[in-house]
C-alpha positions in Angstrom: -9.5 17.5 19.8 -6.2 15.6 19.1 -5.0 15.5 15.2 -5.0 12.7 13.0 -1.5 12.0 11.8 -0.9 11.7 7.7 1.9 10.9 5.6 2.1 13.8 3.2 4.4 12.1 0.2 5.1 14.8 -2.3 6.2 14.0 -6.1 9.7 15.0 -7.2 6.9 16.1 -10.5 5.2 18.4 -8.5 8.0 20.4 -7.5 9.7 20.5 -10.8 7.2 19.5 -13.6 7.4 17.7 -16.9 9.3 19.7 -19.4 10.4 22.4 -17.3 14.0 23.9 -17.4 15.8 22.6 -14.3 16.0 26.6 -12.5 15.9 27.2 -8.9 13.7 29.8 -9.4 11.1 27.6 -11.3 11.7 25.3 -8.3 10.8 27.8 -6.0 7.8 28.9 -7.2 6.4 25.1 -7.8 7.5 24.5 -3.9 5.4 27.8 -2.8 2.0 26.5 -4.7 2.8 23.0 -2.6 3.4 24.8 0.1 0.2 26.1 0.1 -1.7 22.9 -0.5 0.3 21.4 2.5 -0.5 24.4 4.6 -4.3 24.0 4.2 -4.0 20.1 5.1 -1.7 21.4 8.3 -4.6 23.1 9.9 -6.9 19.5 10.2 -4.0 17.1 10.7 -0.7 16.6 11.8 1.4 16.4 9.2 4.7 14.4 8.3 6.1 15.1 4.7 7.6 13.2 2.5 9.3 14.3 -1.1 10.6 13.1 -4.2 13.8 13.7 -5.8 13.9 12.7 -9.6 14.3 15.6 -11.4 17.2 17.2 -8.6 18.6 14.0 -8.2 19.3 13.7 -12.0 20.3 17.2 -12.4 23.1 17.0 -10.4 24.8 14.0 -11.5 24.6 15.3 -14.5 26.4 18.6 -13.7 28.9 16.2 -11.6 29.6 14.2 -15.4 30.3 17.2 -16.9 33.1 18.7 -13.9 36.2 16.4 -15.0 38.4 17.0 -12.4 36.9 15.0 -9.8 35.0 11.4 -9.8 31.4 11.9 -9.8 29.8 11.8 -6.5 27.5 8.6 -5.5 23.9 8.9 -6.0 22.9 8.2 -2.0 25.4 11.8 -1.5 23.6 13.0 -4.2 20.0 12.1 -2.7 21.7 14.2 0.7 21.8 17.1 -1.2 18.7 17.5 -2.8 17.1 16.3 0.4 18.5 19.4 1.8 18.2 21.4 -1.3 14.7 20.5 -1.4 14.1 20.4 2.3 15.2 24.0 2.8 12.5 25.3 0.0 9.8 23.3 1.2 10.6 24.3 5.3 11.1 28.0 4.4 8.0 28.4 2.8 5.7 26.6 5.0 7.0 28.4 7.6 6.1 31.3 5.9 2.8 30.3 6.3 2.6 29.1 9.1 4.7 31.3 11.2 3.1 29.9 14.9 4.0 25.8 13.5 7.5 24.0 14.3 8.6 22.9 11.5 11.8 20.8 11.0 13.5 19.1 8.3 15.2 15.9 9.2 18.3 14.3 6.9 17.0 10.6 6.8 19.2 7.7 5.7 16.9 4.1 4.4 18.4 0.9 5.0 18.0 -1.4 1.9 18.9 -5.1 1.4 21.8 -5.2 -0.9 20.7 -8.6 -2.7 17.4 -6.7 -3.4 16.6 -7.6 -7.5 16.2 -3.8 -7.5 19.7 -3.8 -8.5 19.0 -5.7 -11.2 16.7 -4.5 -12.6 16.8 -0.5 -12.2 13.1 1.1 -13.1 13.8 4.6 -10.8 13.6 7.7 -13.6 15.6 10.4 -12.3 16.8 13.9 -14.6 15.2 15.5 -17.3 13.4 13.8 -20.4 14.8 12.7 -23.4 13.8 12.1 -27.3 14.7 8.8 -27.8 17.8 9.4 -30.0 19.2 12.0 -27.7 18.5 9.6 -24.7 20.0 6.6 -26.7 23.8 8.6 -27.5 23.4 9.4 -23.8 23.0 5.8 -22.3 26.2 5.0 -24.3 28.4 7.7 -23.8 27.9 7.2 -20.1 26.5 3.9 -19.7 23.6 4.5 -18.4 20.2 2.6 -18.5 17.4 4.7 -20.6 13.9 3.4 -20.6 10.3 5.0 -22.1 8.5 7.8 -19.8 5.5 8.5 -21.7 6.5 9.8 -24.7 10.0 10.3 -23.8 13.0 8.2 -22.6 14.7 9.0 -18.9 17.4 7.7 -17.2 16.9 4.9 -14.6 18.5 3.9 -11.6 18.1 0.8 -9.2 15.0 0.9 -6.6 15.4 -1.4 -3.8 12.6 -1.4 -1.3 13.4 0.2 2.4 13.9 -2.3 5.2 14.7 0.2 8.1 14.6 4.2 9.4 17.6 4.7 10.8 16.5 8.1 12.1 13.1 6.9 13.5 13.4 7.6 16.7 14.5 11.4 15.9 11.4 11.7 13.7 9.3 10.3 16.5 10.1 12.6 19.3 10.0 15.6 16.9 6.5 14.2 15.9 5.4 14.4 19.6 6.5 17.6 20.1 4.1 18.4 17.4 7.0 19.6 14.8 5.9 19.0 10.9 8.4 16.9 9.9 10.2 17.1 6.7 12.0 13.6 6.3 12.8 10.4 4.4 13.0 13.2 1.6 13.6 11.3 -2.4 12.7 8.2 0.0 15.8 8.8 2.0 19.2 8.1 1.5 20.2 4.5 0.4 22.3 2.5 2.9 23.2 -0.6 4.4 25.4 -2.1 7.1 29.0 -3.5 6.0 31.2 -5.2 8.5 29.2 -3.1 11.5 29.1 0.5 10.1 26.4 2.2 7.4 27.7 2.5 4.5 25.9 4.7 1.3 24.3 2.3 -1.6 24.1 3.7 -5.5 20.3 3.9 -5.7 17.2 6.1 -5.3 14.7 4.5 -3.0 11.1 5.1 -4.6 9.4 8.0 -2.0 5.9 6.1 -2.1 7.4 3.2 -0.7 9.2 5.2 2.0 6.3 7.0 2.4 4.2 3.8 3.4 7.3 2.6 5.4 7.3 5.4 7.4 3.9 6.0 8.0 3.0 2.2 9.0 6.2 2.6 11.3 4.6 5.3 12.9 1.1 4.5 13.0 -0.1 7.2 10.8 -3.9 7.6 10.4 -3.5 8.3 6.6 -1.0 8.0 4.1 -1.5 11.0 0.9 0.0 10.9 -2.5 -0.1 13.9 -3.9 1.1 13.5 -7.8 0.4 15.1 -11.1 -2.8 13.1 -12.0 -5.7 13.7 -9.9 -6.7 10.3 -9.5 -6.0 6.6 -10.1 -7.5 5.8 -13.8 -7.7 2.8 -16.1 -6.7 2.5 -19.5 -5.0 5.8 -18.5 -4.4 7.9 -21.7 -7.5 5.7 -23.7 -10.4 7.2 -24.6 -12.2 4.4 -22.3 -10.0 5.6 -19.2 -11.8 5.6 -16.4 -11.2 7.0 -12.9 -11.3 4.8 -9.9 -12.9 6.8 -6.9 -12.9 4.3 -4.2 -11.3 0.8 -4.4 -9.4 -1.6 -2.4 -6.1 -3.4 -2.7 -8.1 -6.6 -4.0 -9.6 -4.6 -6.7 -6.3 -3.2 -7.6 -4.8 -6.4 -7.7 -6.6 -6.8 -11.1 -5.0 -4.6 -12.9 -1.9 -3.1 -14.2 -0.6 0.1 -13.6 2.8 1.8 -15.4 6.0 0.3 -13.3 7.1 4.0 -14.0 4.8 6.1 -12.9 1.5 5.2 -10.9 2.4 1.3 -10.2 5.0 2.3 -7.1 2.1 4.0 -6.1 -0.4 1.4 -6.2 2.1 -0.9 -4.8 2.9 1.5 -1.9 -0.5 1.7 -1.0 -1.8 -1.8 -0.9 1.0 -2.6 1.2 0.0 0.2 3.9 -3.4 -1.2 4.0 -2.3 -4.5 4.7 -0.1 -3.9 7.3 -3.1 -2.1 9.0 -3.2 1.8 7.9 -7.0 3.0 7.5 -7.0 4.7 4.1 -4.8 6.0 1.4 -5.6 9.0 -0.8 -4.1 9.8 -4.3 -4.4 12.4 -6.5 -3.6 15.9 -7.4 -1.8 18.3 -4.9 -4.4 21.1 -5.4 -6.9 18.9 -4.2 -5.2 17.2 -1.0 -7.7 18.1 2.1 -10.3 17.0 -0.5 -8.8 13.5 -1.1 -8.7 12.8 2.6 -12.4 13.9 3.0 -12.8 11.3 0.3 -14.2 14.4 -2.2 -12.0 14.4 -4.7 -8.9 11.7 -6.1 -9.0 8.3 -5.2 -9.1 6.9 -2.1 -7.8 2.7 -0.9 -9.1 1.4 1.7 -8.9 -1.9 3.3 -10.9 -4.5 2.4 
């Protein structure tokens, strides 16, 4: 029997978690438990994986602040490296698992409108937490944009919304060949087109959106958000919070969900359902098979 196809989209959270020193090695043993979890949904569907790139992506401009003697590099050649930072962890040790499965990891650049308000208005948290006063002195001495994340302040970048794969094609073939892909990793690499050629943008496309891009442009059966919550609640963080265990984008549409955290997700998923996917799952990565056989998490589905 032929696989269904889903969109695995990974959070930049789950691979580095709240709080936690920014080490390799920390990273390394958060990408083998996701490895794990994306192994198990690997042997009922074909799977296509996306990640985030917050925490990386924040690490290493702020290493490239610190090294004076050269500008700092661009976020979108930032978002390269940790997609092969990242990419590399995540490839090794599924293949370790899965020794018999093709695996390949695929440098993926976005295109993204360059008059998008995104750029206005930046809401993307990327590096480590803050206290507010720390984050505050830190805003000014580089002139940055800080805003709330829970009960700490991060950093925040512009978000524009993808408009275009460039590397679709290449994902596609690899896809038939039945390779699980690795791509469109921290929702891929900003660009746009400038007097004919690509040319990188200073953002950090949101990897739910990308997610849903990419599986609506491939026709995927599922899209999967794996993320440190294990489910969509209301009044999250009340005690009247309540999880939703199936719902629809109408239903969603009622409510409002933290721009910062689970509202790209929300968003991403509506917008998969109404350009014709079949059902979304969220929740916690531990639980991922479970999500898609509707026993666990949330799941969206159309209307």
């Amino acid at each position: 029997m032929t696989k269904q196809t889903v969109v695995v989209a990974l959070g930049g959270n789950a691979l580095l978690r709240r709080g936690e020193p920014l080490e390799a090695d920390i990273q390394r043993q958060n990408i083998a438990t996701a490895a794990r979890a994306i192994a198990d949904i690997a042997t009922e569907y074909n799977v296509v994986l996306v990640h985030g790139n917050g925490p990386q992506v924040g690490l290493l401009a702020l290493q490239g602040l610190e090294y004076k003697q050269v500008n700092p590099y661009p976020l979108d050649v930032l978002g390269s490296e940790t997609q092969g930072m990242i990419g590399y962890m995540l490839m090794q040790e599924l293949k370790n698992l899965l020794p018999a499965q093709q695996i390949s990891c695929m440098l993926t650049q976005m295109s993204v409108d360059p008059n998008d308000p995104a750029f206005a208005d930046p809401t993307k948290p990327i590096g480590p937490v803050y206290e507010e006063a720390e984050a505050r002195a830190l805003a000014e001495k580089y002139h940055w944009t800080v805003k709330p994340d829970g009960p700490y302040f991060r950093r925040v970048v512009p978000s524009p919304l993808p408009t275009g794969i460039i590397e679709d094609d290449a994902i596609t073939a690899l896809i038939k060949q039945n390779h699980l892909v690795i791509c469109t990793g921290g929702g891929g690499i900003p660009v746009k087109e400038e007097n004919g050629k690509l040319v990188g943008v200073e953002a950090v496309i949101d990897k739910d959106m990308s997610a849903a891009f990419l599986a609506k442009q491939l026709g995927a059966d599922a899209l999967l958000i794996l993320t440190d919550a294990d489910a969509v609640y209301l009044d999250w963080g009340k005690p009247t919070q309540k999880a939703l265990r199936s719902t629809t984008p109408t239903e969603l549409a009622q409510y409002q969900f933290d721009a910062g955290s689970m509202g790209p997700k929300i968003d991403a998923s509506c917008e998969f359902i109404r350009q014709g996917g079949k059902l979304v799952g969220i929740g916690s990565l531990e639980d991922g098979l479970n999500i898609l056989k509707g026993e666990a998490g949330t799941n969206i589905i159309s209307e």
